[in-house]
C-alpha positions, 0 to 999 in steps of 0.5 A, a space after each residue: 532568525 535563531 533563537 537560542 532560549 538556554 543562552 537568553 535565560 542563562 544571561 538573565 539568571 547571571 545578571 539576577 544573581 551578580 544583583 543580590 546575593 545572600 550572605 547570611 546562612 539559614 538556621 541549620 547553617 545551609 547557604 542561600 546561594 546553594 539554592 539559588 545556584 542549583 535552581 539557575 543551573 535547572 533552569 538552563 537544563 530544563 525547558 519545562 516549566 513544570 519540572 523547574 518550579 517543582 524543584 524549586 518549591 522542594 529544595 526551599 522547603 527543604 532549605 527553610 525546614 517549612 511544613 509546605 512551599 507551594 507555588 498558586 497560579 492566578 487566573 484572569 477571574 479572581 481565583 487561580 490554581 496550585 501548580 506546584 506543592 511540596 508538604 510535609 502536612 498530613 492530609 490530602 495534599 493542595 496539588 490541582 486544587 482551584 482556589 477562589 479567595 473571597 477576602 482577595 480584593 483588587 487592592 491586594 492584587 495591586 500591592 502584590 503588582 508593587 512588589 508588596 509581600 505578606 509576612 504572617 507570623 500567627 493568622 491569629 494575631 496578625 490582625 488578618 480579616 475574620 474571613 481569611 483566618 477562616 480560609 488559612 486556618 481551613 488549609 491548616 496554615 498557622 504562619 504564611 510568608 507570600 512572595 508575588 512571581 512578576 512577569 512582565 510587570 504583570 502578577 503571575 503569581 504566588 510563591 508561599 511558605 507555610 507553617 501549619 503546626 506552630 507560629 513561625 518568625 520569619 527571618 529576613 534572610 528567609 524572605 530574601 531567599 524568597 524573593 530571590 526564587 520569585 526572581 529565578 521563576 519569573 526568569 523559568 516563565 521567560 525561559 519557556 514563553 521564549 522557548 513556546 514561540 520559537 517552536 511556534 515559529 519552527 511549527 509555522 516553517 514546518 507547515 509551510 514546508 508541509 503545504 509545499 511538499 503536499 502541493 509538490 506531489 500533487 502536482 506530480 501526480 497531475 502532471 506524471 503519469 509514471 508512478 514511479 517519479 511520483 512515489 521517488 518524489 513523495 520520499 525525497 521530498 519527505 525525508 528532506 523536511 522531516 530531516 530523516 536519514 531514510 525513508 522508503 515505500 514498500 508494496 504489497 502482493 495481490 494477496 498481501 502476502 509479501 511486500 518489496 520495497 519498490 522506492 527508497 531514499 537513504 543517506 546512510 547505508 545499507 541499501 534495502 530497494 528491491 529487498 521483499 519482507 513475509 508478512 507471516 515473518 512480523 504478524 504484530 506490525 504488520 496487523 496493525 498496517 493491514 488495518 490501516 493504522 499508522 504505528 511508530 517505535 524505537 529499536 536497537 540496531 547495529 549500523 554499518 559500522 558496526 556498533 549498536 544505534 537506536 532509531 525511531 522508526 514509523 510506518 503509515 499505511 497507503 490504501 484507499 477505498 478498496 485495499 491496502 497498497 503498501 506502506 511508508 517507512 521513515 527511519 531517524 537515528 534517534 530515540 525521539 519519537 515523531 511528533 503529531 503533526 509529523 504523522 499527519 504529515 506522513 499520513 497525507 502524503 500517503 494518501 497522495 500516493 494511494 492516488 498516484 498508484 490508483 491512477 497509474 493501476 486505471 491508467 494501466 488497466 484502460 491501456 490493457 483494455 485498449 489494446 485489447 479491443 484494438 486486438 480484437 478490432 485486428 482479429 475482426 477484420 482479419 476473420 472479415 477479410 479471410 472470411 470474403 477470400 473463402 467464400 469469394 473463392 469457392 464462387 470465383 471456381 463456380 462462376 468461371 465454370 458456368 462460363 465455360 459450360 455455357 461457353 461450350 453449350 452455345 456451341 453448335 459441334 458436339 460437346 466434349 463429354 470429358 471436359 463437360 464432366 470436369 466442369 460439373 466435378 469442379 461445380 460440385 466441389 466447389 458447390 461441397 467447399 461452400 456448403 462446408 464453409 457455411 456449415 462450418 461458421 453456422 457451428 461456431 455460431 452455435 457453439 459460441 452461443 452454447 445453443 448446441 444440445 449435448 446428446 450424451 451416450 456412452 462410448 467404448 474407444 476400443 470399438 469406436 476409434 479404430 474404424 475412424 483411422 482406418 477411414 483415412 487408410 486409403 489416403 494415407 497410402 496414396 500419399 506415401 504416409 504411415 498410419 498408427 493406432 495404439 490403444 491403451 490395455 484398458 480404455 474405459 468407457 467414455 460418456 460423451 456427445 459422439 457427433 462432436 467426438 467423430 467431428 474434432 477426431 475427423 478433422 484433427 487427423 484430416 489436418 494431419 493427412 494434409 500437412 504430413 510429408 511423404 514417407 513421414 507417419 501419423 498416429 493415433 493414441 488413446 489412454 486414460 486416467 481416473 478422472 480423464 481420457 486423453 487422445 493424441 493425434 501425432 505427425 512427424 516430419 512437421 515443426 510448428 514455431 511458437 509464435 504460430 502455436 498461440 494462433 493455431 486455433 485462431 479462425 482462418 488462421 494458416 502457418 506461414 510457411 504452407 501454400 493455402 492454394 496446394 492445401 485448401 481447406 476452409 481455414 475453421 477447421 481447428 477453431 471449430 475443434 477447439 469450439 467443440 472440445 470446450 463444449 464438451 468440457 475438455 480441454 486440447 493443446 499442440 506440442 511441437 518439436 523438431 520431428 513432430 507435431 501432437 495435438 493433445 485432446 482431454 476429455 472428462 470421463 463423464 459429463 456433469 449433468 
């Protein structure tokens, strides 16, 4: 049901004026009807109680030519309140003031109740009781008109009119006009009552609308584990009853540095999704955020039109116990400000949505975690596997040489030096292969435990490095390849652990003597910065893919393309390097083009004690 509160009280005010009229004008030649009229157009401009019955106690003072109108409010114990003067009375004026009539017996509140009006020319010689000339002569009044403000056939109030400096005869035309206005103030107090209970009702369909729309997320942020249809909800649905033209959800950084507006919800132009705001750019407003306090203000914009709009704009944090996540932007074209429980609407649907971007941010850091323990579950039973085929093939070799040794021992013809010479040289590579494998996995061991103590001296490369390329001479000749060593002008001394150095050196060229074609090349460089050295070890002729180089590290790990039964080699040798540059506080990357392959060793000059 609609209720419109002007149209009620208009036809009230209508049919109390068309019941009496005033004819006779007041002393100064003024009419009645002028007041009355004014007061009738207030009252259906005007909702509020307070500002029709200070008009009206003004223009019938200013009518009458009193010396004070005052409107007095009763209460349910025998006492009330002056709730609209206007004076002319020097002194302290009777606003606010709570007057309790002692001579204010019951029998006066019932002929008040009838209509009844109190006419006091002189409080002296009206034959008023002792005590009541007391009280009238206390507030300066020497002649009183009183009128009862009926509603509902119950006593509201009062409507008085006072002289203080002289007696007064009231005129009929006077008293009149006063009953009138009691009339027209009695149709102000209908007019707001009617007007409280269909705000009340609107306040009620607001709130069930409220509850629906909190219940509604809720249940999206149980049943959806997208964030994103949770938080296109949340605006939807608010906008829809907060009866706004947009509303949107920005997000802020991890450093809370910027915020992009992530979901939006507008029926007017433009569009602002995806658009990212500095917070340095609006430190007032978004001080105020950042400390989780909800804030709301009116501005002049140009639309789309374009022309100049002004809209009321509020913004209401979304954090939680930890951070601040973002916040939720409503945007009306109006100059009226949201109402309390509007903000507490908004301020509850943005603590659900803190829940939904918590929920999504644990569900997507749980799924992280589980990927990364099914990875590293992976990466176990591949090194588990890899492991048994290198340490199942070293015995396979050794075992079938036994056999045919102890084949061929059992023999009664003489034995065949050369082939017993060729099982033995197979037992003892075999014998080396294994002792290396294990050697290799007690090293990573010791190294991933950083049990390993570090023997620091001081190394000069110069001297150092080129006797260990030159020890890899005589295989890169046999295999047709080209062995380089440059060495920087002025290399400095490098403080390091030797045994470690001579190790990544040794199998970082030995990986590059294996993999290099015939007629290709290795080289070896050494340089330095201030605070580092940086050796390189090169071999062209080889191209390693990006999806091999982020695994080249990984233990038994070998590129696809090569044949692990013509290169052998335990499948550690790189992991074991990068174990050992860690240990020394370095760092080591692969580069790889179409003509060749470097790995990249940077080391401290110093270790730090």
């Amino acid at each position: 049901m609609n209720i419109n509160p002007s149209e009620s009280t208009a036809e009230l005010t209508q049919a109390a004026c068309q019941k009496f009229q005033i004819g006779t004008d007041l002393e100064d030649g003024s009419n009645p009807n002028q007041i009355l009229s004014a007061i009738a157009q207030q009252i259906c401009q005007s909702f509020d109680l307070n500002t029709i019955v200070n008009f009206t106690v003004t223009e019938s003072r200013r009518f009458l030519l009193s010396d004070r109108v005052l409107i007095y409010r009763l209460n349910s114990h025998g006492g009330g309140t002056i709730v609209a003067e206007s004076t002319i009375v020097p002194g302290k004026p009777l606003l606010g003031m709570k007057i309790t009539d002692t001579c204010f017996h019951e029998k006066h509140a019932e002929r008040y109740k009838r209509g009844c009006i109190q006419i006091v020319e002189d409080i002296y010689a009206a034959g008023l009781h002792p005590c009541q000339i007391d009280f009238l002569s206390s507030l300066q009044i020497r002649a009183n008109l009183v009128v009862p403000i009926l509603c509902q056939q119950d006593l509201w109030g009062l409507l008085i009119a006072q002289h203080c400096s002289e007696p007064r005869q009231w005129q009929q035309v006077e008293i009149d006009l006063l009953k009138q206005l009691a009339i027209q103030i009695n149709i102000a107090i209908q007019q707001t009552e009617l007007r409280q209970q269909v705000q009340h009702l609107q306040t009620e369909m607001k709130l069930q609308q409220y509850e629906c729309l909190v219940q509604n997320i809720t249940e999206k942020i149980r049943d959806y584990i997208d964030t994103g249809k949770v938080l296109e909800t949340a605006i939807t649905e608010l906008a829809k009853v907060l009866q706004v033209e947009r509303c949107h959800i920005e997000l802020y950084d991890t450093n809370h540095t910027f915020t992009t507006i992530a979901h939006e919800y507008t029926t007017i132009p433009p569009v602002y999704q995806g658009i990212k705001r500095w917070v340095k750019d609006f430190p007032e407003l978004y001080q105020s955020l950042l400390q989780k306090q909800p804030l709301q203000f009116s501005e002049v914009l140009r639309d789309w039109n374009p022309k100049l709009v002004v809209v009321t704009q509020l913004a209401c944090p979304i954090f939680d116990a930890e951070i601040v996540m973002g916040n939720i932007w409503l945007t009306k074209v109006t100059q009226e400000l949201f109402a309390e429980w509007e903000i507490k609407l908004v301020q509850q649907v943005a603590n659900q949505c803190a829940i939904a971007i918590r929920q999504a941010r644990l569900y997507q850091l749980a799924q992280t975690q589980v990927n990364q323990l099914e990875k590293l579950e992976n990466l176990k039973h591949e090194f588990l596997r890899s492991l048994s085929h290198e340490l199942r093939t070293p015995i396979t070799s050794i075992s079938l040489a036994v056999q045919t040794l102890e084949a061929i021992i059992k023999q009664e013809t003489v034995l065949d030096t050369d082939i017993v010479s060729q099982l033995l040289q197979i037992l003892q590579n075999e014998c080396q292969r294994e002792s290396k494998l294990i050697n290799d996995l007690l090293s990573l061991t010791y190294l991933e435990a950083e049990a390993d103590v570090l023997t620091i001296i001081m190394i000069d490369l110069n001297s150092w490095l080129p006797p260990i390329v030159e020890s890899f001479r005589e295989v890169t000749i046999c295999q047709q390849q080209q062995l380089f060593l440059h060495l920087a002008a002025e290399v400095p001394l490098l403080e390091t652990d030797i045994t470690h150095l001579e190790r990544i050196v040794t199998e970082l060229l030995s990986n590059a003597c294996k993999y290099t074609p015939a007629g290709e090349s290795i080289t070896v460089a050494a340089s330095a910065t201030e605070k580092t050295v940086e050796i390189s070890i090169s071999n062209s002729g080889v191209k390693i893919a990006t999806d091999d180089l982020v695994r080249i590290f990984d233990p038994f790990y070998r590129l696809p393309q090569h044949n692990p039964w013509q290169y052998g080699g335990t499948g550690l040798g790189l992991a074991l390097v990068q174990k050992l540059v860690k240990h020394l506080k370095g760092s080591i990357r692969v580069e790889s083009t179409a003509a060749s392959t470097t790995f990249i060793l940077v080391l401290p000059r110093a270790i730090a004690a």
